[in-house]
C-alpha positions as CSV (number, residue, x, y, z in Angstrom):
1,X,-95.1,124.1,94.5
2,X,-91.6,123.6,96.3
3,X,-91.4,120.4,94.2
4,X,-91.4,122.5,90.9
5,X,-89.0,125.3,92.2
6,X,-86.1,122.9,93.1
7,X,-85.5,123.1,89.2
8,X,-85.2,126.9,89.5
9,X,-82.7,126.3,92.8
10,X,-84.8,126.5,95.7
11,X,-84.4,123.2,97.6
12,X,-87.2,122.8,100.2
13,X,-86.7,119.7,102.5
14,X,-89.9,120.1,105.1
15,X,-92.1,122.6,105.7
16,X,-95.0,123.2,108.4
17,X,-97.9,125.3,109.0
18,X,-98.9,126.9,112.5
19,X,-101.8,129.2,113.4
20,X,-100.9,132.6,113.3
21,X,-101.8,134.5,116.4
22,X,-101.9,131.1,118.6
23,X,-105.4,130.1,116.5
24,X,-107.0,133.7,117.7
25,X,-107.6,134.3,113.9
26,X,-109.5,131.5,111.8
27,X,-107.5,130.5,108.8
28,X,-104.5,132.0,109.4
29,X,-101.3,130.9,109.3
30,X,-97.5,131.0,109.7
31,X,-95.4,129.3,107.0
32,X,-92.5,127.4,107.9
33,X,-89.7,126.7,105.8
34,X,-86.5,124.6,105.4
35,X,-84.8,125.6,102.8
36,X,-81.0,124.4,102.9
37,X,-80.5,125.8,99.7
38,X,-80.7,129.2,100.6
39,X,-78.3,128.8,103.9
40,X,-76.3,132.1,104.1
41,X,-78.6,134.4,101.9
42,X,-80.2,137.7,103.7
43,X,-83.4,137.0,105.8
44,X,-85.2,139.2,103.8
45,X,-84.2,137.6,100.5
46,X,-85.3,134.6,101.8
47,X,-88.7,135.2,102.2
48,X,-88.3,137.4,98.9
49,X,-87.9,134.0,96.8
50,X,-90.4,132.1,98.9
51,X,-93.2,134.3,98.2
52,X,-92.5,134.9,95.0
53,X,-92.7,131.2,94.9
54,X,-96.2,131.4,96.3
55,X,-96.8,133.4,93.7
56,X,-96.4,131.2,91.0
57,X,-98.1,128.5,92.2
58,X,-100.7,129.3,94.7
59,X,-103.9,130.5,93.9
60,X,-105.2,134.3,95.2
61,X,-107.6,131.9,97.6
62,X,-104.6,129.7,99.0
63,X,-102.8,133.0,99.4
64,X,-104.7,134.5,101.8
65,X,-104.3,132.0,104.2
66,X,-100.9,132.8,104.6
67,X,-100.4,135.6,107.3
68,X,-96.5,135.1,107.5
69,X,-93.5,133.3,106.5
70,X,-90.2,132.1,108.2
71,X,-87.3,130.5,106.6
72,X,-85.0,128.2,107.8
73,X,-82.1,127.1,106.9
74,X,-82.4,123.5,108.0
75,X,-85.2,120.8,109.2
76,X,-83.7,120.8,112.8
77,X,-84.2,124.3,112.7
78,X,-87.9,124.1,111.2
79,X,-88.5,121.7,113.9
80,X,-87.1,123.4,117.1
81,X,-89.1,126.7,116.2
82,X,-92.0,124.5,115.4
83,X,-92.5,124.1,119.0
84,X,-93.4,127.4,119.3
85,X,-95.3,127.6,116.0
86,X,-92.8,129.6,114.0
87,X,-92.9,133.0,116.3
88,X,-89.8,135.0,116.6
89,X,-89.0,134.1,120.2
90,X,-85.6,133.5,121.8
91,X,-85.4,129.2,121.9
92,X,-85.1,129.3,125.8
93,X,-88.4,130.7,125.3
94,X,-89.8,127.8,123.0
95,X,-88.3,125.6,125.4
96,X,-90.5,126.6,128.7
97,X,-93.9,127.4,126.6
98,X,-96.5,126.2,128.6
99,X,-98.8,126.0,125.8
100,X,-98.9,123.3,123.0
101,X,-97.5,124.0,119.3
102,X,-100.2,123.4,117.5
103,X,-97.5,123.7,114.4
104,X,-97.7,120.5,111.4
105,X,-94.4,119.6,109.9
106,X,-94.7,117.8,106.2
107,X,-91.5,116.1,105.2
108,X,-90.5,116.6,100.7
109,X,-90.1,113.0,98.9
110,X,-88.4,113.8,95.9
C-alpha cells in the first residue's frame, strides 16, 4: 500500500502496529506511521491522507482491524512512541511504563 502511494507523494519510511486498548480488545489495532513526507502538515491532515490511503488499498476486512492511526513525522519518532504502543501520552510517560510495548515496527525497502 505505502509502496504504491510514494508515486502520489506520500513517503512512508516504517511503520508499526500495536494493540489498541493494551490487547483488552482482540484484533484491534493502532497504526503507526512515519511519514517524513508530510513533516509540517496539520495532524488532522495527516491522518486525512493516510486513511484515505487505507482506502485505496485495503480491503473492508483489513479495515476493520484498524481502531486508530498516528502519524509521525520521522522513524525516531515512530520508534520512541512505539514504546508505549502509539498512545497519546507525554514521552516521560513512555519512558517509566512498567508494562511492555507490545508494538511491531516494519522498516520500507524501496
Amino acid at each position: 500500500m505505502f509502496l504504491i502511494e510514494k508515486i502520489n507523494g506520500l513517503y512512508v519510511d516504517s511503520f508499526g502496529l500495536a494493540p489498541a486498548y493494551k490487547g483488552f480488545a482482540t484484533n484491534s489495532y493502532v497504526l503507526g506511521v512515519s511519514a517524513p513526507s508530510l513533516r509540517g502538515t496539520d495532524c488532522y491532515e495527516k491522518m486525512r491522507i493516510v486513511i484515505q490511503a487505507m482506502f485505496a488499498h485495503l480491503t473492508e476486512n483489513e479495515r476493520r482491524f484498524i481502531n486508530r492511526v498516528r502519524v509521525y513525522d520521522s522513524k525516531s519518532d515512530l520508534e520512541r512512541h512505539k514504546e508505549n504502543d502509539f498512545d497519546e501520552f507525554d514521552c516521560d510517560v513512555c519512558e517509566s511504563a512498567t508494562s511492555k510495548s507490545e508494538a511491531e515496527l516494519f522498516e520500507m525497502a524501496f
